[in-house]
Each structure stands twice: as structure tokens, then as C-alpha cells.
NUKEBA-161594 format. One line per 4 residues: their letters; for each residue z negated, x, y negated of N, C-alpha, C, CB. Coordinates in steps of 0.2 Angstrom, whole numbers, m for minus. Glycine has a CB too. Layout:
N
A = Z,X,Y,Z,X,Y,Z,X,Y,Z,X,Y ~ ... $
# end
This chain:
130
XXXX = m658,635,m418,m651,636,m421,m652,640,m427,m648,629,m422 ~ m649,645,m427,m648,651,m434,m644,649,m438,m646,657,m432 ~ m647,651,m445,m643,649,m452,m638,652,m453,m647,650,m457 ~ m632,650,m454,m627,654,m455,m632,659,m462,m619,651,m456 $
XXXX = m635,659,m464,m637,661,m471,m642,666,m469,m639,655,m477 ~ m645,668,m465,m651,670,m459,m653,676,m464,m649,671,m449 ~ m647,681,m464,m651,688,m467,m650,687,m474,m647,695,m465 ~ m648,681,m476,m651,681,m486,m657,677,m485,m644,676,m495 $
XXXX = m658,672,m481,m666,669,m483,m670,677,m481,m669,661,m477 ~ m670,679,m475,m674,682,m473,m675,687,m479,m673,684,m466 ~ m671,691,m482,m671,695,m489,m675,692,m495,m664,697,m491 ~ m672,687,m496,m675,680,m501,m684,679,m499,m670,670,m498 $
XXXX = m685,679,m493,m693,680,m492,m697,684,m492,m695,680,m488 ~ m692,689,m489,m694,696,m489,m699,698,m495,m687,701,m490 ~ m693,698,m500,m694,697,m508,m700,696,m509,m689,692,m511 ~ m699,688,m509,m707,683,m513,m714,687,m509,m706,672,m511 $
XXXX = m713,688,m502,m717,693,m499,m720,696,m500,m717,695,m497 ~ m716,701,m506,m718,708,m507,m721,705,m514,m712,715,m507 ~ m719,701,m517,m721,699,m524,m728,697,m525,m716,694,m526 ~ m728,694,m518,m738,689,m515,m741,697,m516,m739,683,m502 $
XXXX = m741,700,m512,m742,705,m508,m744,709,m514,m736,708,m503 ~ m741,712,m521,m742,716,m528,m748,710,m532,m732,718,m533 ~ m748,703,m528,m755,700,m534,m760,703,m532,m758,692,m534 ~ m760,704,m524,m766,705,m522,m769,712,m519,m767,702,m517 $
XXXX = m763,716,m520,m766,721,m518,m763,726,m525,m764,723,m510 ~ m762,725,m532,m761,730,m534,m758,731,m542,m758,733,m529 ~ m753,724,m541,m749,725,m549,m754,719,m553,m739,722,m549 ~ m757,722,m555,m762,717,m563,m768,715,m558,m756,708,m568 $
XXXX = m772,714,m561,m779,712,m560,m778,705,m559,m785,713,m565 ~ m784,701,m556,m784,696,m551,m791,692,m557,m785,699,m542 ~ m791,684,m558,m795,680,m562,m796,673,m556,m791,678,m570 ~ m800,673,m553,m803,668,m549,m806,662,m549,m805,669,m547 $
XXXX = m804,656,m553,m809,649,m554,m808,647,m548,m807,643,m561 ~ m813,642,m543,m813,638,m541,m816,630,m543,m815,641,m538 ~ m811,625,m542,m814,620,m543,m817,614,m539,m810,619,m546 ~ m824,611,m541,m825,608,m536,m821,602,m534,m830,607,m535 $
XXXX = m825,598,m529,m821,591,m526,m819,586,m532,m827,586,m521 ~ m821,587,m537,m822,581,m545,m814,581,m544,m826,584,m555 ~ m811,586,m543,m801,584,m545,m801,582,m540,m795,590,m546 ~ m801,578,m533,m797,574,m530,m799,567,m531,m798,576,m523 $
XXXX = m803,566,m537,m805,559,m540,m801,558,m547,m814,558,m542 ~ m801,564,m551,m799,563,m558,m791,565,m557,m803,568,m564 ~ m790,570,m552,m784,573,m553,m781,579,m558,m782,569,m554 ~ m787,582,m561,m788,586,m566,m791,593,m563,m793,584,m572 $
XXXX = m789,598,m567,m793,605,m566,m795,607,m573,m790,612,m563 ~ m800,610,m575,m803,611,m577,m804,619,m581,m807,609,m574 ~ m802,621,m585,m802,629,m589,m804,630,m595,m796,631,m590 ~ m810,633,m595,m813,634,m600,m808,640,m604,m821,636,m598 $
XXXX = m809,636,m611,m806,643,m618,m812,645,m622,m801,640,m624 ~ m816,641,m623,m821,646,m627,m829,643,m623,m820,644,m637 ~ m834,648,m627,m842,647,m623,m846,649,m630,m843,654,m617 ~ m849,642,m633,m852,646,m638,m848,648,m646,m854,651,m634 $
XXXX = m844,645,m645,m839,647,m649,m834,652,m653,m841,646,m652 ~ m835,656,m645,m830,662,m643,m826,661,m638,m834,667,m640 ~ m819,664,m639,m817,665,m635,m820,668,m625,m813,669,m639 ~ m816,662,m620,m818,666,m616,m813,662,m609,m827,667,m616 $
XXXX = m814,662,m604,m810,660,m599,m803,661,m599,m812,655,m598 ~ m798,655,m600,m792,659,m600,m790,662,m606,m788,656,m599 ~ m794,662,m613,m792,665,m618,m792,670,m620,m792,664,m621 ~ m797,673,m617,m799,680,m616,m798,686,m609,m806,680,m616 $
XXXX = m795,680,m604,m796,686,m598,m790,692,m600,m795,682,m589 ~ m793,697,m597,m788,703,m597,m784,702,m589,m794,711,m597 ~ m783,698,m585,m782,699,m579,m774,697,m580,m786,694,m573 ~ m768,697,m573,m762,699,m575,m761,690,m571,m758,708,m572 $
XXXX = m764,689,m565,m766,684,m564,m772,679,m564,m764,684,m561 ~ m768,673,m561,m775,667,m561,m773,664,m556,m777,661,m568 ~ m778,662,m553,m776,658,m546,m784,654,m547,m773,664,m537 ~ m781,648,m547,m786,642,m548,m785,640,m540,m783,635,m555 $
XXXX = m793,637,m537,m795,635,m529,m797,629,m530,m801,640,m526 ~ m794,625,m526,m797,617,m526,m800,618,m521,m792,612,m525 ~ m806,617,m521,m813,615,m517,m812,608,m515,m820,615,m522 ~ m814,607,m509,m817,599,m508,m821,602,m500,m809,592,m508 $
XXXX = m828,601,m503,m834,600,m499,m835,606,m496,m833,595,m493 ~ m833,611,m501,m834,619,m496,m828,623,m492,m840,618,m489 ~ m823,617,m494,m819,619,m487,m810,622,m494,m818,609,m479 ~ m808,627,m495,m802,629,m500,m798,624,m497,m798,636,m501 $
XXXX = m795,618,m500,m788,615,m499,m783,616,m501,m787,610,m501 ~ m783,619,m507,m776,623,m510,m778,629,m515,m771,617,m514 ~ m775,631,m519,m774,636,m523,m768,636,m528,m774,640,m519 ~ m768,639,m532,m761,638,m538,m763,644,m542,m761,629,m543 $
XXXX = m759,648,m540,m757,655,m544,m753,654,m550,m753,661,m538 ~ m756,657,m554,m751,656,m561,m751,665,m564,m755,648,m568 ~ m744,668,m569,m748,673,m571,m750,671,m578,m745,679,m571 ~ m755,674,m580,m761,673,m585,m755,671,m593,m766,683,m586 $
XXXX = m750,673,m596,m746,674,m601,m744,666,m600,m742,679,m601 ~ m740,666,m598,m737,658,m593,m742,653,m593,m735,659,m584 ~ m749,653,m591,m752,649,m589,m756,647,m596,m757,651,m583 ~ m757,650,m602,m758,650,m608,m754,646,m611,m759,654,m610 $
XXXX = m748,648,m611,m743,645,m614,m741,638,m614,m739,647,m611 ~ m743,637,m607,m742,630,m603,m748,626,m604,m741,632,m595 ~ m754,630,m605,m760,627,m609,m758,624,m617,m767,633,m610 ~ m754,627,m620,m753,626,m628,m750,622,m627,m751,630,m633 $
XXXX = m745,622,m624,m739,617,m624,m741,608,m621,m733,622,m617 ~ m745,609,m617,m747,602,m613,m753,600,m620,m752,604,m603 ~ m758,602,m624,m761,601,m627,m760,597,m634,m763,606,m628 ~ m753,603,m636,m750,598,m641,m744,592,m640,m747,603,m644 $
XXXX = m745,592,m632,m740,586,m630,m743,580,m628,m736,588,m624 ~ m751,580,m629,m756,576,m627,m754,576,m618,m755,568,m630 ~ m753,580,m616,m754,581,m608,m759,582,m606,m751,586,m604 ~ m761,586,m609,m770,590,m608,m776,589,m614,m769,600,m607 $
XXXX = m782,589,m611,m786,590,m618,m792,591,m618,m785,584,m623 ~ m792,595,m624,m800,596,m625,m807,594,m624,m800,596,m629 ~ m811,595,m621,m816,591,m619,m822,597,m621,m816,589,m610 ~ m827,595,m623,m835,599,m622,m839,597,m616,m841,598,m629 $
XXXX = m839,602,m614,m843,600,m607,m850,608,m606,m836,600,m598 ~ m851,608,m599,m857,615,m598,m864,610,m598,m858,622,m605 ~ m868,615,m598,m874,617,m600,m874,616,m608,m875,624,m598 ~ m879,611,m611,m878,610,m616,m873,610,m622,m881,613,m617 $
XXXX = m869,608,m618,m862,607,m620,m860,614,m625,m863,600,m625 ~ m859,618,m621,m858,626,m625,m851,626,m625,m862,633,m621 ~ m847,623,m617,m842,626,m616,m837,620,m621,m841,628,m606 ~ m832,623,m621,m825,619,m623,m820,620,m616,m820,624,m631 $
XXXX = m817,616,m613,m814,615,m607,m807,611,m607,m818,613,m602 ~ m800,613,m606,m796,610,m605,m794,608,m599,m792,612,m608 ~ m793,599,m599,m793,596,m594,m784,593,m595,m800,590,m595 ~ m784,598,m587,m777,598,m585,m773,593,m580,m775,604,m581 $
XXXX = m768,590,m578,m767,587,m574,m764,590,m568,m766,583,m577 ~ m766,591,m563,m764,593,m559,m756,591,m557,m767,592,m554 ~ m754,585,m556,m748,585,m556,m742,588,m562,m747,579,m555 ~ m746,590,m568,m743,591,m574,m741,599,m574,m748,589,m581 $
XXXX = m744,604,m568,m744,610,m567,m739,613,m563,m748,611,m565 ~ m732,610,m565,m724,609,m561,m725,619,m561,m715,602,m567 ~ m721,620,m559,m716,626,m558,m710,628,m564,m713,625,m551 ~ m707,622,m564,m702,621,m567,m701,627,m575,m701,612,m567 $
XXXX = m696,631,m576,m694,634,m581,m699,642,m581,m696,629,m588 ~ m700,642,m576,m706,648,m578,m702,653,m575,m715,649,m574 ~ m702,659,m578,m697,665,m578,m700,668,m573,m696,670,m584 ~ m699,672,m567,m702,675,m564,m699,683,m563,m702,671,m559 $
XX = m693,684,m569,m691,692,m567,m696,694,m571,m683,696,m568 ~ m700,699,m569,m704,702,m570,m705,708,m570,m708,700,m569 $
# end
């Protein structure tokens, strides 16, 4: 059975289509973390801000996106594209709200890493005209 609404979704997809379509093939540079299986136990992801006492991971990348990969066992279960501005933001914002928080972790404890909650990574309020 057809939507009476049929040619605005299909335009409405159309849309977000072309929008998927400019991450990967062209509007802003692309930042790739994968995470392994540890988040389907804690429920956290994991983003390094500094290394050594430098800026570095999300606070440094030059990319326009980030698209974080949930590992479990080798096999991608999901993925969550954020753009880079927004996804910082939403790092400051959760930090000072005690949602998220700071941890020293790595190799010799070099790195600084904010531990997110995955459920805390809503959509909600993020502007998307761009």
C-alpha cells in the first residue's frame, strides 16, 4: 500500500542520501575510531583528547567528520557519525554535566580519554542545516 505522502518521503531520502553520500565521497575529510568489544560490557566509547600532554584525537583533528565503529569480535555492529564541531561540543557539555569523564588510560598512561556513554549520544538538538 502507498503513502499518500510517497513523493515527499521519497524527496525526504532522497535528501539525507545525498547528504550520507558528500561524507564519503567529498564534503570535509573523514576521522575514523574504531571501538573494540569492551563497550558492549561498560556501555562506553572511548575518545582520546590529549597524548602526552598535547592536544590530539578529537581535539585536534582537522576532519569535518567522525564516525566512531563499534567492534565486537572483528565483526562492525554499528557505527555513529557525528560532525567534528557538534561532537566536541557534546564532549564539553556531557563533561561538565558529569555524563562523561575523564580517565588516563594507553600505554603508560600517556593518553587522557573521555569515557562516553553510548546511550548519552542521543541526536536530539543537533542542527543539521549546513
Amino acid at each position: 500500500m502507498m503513502s499518500k505522502n510517497f513523493d515527499i518521503d521519497l524527496n525526504f531520502g532522497q535528501i539525507n542520501e545525498s547528504k550520507v553520500r558528500d561524507i564519503f565521497e567529498g564534503e570535509g575529510s573523514i576521522e575514523v575510531k574504531t571501538e573494540r568489544g569492551i563497550w558492549k560490557k561498560t556501555g562506553n566509547i572511548a575518545v582520546e583528547i590529549s597524548y602526552r600532554g598535547n592536544p590530539s584525537g578529537i581535539s585536534n583533528t582537522d576532519a569535518k567528520w567522525w564516525i566512531h565503529v563499534l567492534n565486537d569480535d572483528g565483526v562492525i555492529d554499528s557505527a555513529m557519525i557525528f560532525d567534528v564541531a557538534t561532537l566536541r561540543k557534546k564532549i564539553k557539555d556531557m563533561i561538565k554535566s558529569g555524563d562523561a569523564r575523564v580517565i588516563t588510560a594507553g600505554d603508560r598512561l600517556d593518553s587522557e580519554i573521555v569515557l562516553i556513554p553510548i546511550d548519552k549520544l542521543s541526536i536530539t538538538g543537533v542542527d543539521n542545516e549546513r
